[in-house]
N, CA, C and O atoms as a GROMACS GRO file, in nm:
protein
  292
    1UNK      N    1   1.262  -0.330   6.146
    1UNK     CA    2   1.277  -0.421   6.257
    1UNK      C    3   1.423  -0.456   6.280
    1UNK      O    4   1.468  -0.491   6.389
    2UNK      N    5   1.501  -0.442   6.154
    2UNK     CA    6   1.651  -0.498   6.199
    2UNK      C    7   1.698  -0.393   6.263
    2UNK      O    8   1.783  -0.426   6.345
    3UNK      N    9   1.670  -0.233   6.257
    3UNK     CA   10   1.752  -0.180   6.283
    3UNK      C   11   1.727  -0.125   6.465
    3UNK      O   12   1.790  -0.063   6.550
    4UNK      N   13   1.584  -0.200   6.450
    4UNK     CA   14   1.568  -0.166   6.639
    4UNK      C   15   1.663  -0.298   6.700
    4UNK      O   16   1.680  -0.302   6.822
    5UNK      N   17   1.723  -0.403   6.616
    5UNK     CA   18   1.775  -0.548   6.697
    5UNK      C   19   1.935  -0.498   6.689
    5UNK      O   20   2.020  -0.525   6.773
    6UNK      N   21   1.954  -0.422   6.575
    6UNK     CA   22   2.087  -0.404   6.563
    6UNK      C   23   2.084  -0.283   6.666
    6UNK      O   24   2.198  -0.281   6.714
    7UNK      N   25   2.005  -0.177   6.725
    7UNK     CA   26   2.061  -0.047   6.797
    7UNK      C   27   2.001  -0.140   6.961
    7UNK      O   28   2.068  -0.112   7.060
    8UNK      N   29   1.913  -0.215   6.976
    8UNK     CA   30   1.930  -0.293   7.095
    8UNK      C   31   2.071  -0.335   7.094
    8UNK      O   32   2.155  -0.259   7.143
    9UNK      N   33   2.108  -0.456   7.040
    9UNK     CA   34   2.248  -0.466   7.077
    9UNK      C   35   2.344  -0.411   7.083
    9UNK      O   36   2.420  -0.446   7.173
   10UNK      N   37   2.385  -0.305   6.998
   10UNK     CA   38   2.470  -0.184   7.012
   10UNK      C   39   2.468  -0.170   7.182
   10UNK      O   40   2.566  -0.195   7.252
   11UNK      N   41   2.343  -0.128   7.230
   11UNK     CA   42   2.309  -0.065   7.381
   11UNK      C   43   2.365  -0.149   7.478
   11UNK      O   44   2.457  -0.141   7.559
   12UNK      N   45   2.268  -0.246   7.440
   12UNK     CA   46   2.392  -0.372   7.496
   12UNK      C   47   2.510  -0.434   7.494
   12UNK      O   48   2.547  -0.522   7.570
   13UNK      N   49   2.575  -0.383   7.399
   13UNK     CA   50   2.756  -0.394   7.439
   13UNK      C   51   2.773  -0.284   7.488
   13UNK      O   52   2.868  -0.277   7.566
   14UNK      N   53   2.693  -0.160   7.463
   14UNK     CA   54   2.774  -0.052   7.567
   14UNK      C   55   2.783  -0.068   7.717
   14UNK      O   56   2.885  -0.074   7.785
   15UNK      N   57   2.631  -0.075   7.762
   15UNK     CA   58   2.574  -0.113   7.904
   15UNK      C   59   2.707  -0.215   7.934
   15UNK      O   60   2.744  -0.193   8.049
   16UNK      N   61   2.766  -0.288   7.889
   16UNK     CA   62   2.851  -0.401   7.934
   16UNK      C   63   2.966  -0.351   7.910
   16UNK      O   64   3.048  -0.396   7.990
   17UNK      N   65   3.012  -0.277   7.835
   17UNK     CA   66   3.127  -0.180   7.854
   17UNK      C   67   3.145  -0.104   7.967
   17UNK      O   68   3.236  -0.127   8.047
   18UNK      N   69   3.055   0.000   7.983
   18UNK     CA   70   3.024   0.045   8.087
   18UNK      C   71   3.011   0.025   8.238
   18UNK      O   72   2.976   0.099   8.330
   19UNK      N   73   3.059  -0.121   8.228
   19UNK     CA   74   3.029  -0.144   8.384
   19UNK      C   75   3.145  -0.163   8.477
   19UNK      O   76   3.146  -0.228   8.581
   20UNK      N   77   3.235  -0.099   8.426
   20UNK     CA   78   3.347  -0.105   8.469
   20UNK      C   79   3.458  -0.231   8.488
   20UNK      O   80   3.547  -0.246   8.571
   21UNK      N   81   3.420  -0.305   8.389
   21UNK     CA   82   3.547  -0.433   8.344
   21UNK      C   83   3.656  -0.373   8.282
   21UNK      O   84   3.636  -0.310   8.178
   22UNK      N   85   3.798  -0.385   8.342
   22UNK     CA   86   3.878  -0.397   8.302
   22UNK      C   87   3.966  -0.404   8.162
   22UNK      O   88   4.056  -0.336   8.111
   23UNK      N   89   3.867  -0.561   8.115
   23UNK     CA   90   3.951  -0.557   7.970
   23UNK      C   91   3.854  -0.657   7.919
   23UNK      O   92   3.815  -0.743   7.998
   24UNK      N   93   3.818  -0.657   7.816
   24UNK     CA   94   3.692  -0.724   7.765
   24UNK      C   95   3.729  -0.887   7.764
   24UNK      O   96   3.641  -0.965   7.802
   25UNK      N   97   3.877  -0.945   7.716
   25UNK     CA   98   3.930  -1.024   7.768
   25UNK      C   99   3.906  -1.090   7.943
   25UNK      O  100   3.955  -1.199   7.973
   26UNK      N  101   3.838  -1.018   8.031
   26UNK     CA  102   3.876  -1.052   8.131
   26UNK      C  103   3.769  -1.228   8.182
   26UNK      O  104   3.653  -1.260   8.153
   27UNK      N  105   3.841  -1.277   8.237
   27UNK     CA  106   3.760  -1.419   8.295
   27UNK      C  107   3.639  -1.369   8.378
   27UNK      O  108   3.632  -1.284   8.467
   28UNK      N  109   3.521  -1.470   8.305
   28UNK     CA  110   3.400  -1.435   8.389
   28UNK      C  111   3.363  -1.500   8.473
   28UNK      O  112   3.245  -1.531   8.485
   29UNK      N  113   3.475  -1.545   8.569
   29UNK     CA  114   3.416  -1.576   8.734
   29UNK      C  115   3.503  -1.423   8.816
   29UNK      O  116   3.482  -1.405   8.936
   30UNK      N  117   3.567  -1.355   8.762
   30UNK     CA  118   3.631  -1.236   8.850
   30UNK      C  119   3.545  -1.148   8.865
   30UNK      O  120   3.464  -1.128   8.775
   31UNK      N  121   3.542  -1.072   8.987
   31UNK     CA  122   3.450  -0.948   9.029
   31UNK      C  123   3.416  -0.872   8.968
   31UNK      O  124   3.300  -0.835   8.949
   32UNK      N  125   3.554  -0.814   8.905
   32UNK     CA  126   3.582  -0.678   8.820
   32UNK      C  127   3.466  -0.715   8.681
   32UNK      O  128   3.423  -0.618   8.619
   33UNK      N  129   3.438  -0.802   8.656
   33UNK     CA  130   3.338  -0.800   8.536
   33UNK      C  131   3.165  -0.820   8.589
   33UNK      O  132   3.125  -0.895   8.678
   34UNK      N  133   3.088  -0.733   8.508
   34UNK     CA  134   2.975  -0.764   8.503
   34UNK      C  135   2.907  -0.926   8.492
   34UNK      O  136   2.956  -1.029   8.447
   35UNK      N  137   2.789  -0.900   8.547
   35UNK     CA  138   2.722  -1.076   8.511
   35UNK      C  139   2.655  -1.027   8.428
   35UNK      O  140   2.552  -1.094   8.432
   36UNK      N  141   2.639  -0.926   8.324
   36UNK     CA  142   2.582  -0.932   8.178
   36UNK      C  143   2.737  -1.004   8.127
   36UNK      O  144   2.745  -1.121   8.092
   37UNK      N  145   2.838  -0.921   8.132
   37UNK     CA  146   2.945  -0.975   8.109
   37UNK      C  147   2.982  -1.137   8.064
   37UNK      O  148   2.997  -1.206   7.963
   38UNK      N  149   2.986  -1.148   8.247
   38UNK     CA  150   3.018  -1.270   8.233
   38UNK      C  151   2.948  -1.406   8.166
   38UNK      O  152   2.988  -1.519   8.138
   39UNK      N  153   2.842  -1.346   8.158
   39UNK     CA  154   2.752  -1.467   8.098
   39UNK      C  155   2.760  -1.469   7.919
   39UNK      O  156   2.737  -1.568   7.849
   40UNK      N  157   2.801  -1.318   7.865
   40UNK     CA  158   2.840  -1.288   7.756
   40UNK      C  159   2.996  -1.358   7.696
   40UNK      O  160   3.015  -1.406   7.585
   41UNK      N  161   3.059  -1.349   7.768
   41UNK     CA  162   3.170  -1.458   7.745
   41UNK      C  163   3.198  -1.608   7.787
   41UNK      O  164   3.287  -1.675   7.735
   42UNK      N  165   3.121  -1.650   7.878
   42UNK     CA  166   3.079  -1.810   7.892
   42UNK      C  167   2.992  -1.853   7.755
   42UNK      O  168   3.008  -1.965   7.706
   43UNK      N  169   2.890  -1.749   7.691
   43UNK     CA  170   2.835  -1.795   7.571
   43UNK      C  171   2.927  -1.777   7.446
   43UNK      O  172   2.908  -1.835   7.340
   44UNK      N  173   3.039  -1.682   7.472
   44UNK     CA  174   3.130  -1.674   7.368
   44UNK      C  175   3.250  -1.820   7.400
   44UNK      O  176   3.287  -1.901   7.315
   45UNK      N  177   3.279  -1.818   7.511
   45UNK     CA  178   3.367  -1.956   7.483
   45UNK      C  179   3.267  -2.085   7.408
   45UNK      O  180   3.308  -2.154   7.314
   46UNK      N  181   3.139  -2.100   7.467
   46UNK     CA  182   3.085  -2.206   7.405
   46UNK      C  183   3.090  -2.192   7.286
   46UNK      O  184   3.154  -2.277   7.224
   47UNK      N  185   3.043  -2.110   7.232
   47UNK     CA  186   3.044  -2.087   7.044
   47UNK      C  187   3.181  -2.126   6.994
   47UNK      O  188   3.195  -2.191   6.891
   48UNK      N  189   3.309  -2.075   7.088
   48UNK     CA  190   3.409  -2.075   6.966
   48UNK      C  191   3.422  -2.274   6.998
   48UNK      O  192   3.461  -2.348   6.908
   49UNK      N  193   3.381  -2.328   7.143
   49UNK     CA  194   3.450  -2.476   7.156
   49UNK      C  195   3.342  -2.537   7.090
   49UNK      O  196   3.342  -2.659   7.107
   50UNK      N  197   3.228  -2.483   7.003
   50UNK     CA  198   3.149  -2.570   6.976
   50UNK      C  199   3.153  -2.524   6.789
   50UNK      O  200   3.082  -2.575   6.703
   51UNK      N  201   3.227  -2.446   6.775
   51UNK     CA  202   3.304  -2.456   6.629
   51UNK      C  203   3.430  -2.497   6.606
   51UNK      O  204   3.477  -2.508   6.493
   52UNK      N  205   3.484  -2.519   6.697
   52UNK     CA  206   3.634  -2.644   6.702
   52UNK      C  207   3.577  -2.746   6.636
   52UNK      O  208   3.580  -2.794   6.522
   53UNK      N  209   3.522  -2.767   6.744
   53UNK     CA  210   3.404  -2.940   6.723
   53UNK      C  211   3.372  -2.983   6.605
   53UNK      O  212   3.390  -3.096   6.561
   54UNK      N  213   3.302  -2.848   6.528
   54UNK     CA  214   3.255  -2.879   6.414
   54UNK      C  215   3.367  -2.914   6.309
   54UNK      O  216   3.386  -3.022   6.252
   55UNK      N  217   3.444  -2.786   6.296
   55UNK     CA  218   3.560  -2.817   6.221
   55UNK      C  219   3.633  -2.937   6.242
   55UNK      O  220   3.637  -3.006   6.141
   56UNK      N  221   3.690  -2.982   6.337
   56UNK     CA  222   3.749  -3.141   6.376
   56UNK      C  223   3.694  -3.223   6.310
   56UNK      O  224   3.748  -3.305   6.236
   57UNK      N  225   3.564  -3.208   6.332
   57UNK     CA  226   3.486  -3.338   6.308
   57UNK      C  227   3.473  -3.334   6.155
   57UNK      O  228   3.475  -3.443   6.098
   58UNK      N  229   3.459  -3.229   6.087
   58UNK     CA  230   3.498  -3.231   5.939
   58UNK      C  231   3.603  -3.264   5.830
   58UNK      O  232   3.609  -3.312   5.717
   59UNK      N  233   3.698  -3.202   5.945
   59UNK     CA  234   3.875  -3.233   5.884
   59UNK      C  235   3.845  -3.350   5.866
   59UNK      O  236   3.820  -3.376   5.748
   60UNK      N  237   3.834  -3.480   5.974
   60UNK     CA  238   3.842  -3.633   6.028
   60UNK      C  239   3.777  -3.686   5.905
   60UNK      O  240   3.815  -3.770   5.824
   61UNK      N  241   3.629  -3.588   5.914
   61UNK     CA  242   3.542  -3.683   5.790
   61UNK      C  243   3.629  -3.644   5.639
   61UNK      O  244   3.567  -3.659   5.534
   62UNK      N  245   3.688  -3.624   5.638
   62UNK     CA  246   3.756  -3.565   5.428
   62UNK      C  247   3.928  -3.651   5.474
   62UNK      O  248   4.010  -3.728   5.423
   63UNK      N  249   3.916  -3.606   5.550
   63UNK     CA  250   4.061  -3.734   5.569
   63UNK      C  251   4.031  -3.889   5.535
   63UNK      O  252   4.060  -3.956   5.437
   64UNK      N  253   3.944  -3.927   5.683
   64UNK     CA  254   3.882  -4.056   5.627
   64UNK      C  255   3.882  -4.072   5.491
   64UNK      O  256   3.957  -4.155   5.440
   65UNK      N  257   3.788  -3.985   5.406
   65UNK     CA  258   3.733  -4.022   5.256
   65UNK      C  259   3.842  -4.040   5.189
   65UNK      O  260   3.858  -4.148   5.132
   66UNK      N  261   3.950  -3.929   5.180
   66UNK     CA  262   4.104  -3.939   5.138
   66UNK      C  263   4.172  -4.067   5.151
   66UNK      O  264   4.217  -4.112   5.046
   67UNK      N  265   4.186  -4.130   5.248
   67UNK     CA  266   4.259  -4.213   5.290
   67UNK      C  267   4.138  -4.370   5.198
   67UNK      O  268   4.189  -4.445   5.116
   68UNK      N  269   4.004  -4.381   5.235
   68UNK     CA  270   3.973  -4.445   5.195
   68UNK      C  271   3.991  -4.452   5.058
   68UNK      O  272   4.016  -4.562   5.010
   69UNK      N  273   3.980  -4.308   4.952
   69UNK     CA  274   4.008  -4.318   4.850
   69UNK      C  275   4.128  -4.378   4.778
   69UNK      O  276   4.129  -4.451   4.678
   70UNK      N  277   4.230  -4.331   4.852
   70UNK     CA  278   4.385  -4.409   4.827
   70UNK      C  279   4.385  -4.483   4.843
   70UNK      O  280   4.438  -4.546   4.751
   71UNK      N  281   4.322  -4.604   5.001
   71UNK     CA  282   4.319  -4.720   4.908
   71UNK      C  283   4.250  -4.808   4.804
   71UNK      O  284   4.277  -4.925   4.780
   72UNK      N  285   4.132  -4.714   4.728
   72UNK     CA  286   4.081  -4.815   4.662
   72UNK      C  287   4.113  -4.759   4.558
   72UNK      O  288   4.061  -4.802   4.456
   73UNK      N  289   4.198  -4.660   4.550
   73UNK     CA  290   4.246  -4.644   4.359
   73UNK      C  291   4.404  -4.711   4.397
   73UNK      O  292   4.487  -4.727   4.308
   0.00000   0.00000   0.00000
């Protein structure tokens, strides 16, 4: 079963290769990219701004603890 999910997706980055975009980099409101495309990199910006998030919000929490720790030793 993994290897029909892993050769589906394979197909599917090709099909999206294939469609004549430019540069895989390219912004997905421009023509030149597919709307498999573009919707493939609107879900890739969300992932990476929604692992910022996470990380931030982690740094903040071990700082806090740090800082609280210093002052109570």
């Amino acid at each position: 079963m993994k290897e029909t999910r892993v050769s589906k997706y394979q197909q599917y980055r090709k099909s999206i290769s294939k469609k004549g975009s430019k540069g895989f980099f390219a912004p997905s409101k421009t023509e030149e990219v597919s709307i498999e495309m573009g919707l493939f990199l609107k879900l890739k910006k969300k992932r990476t701004i929604e692992n910022a998030v996470i990380i931030s919000v982690c740094a903040v929490i071990v700082l806090t603890l740090v800082i609280v720790g210093l002052r109570l030793f």
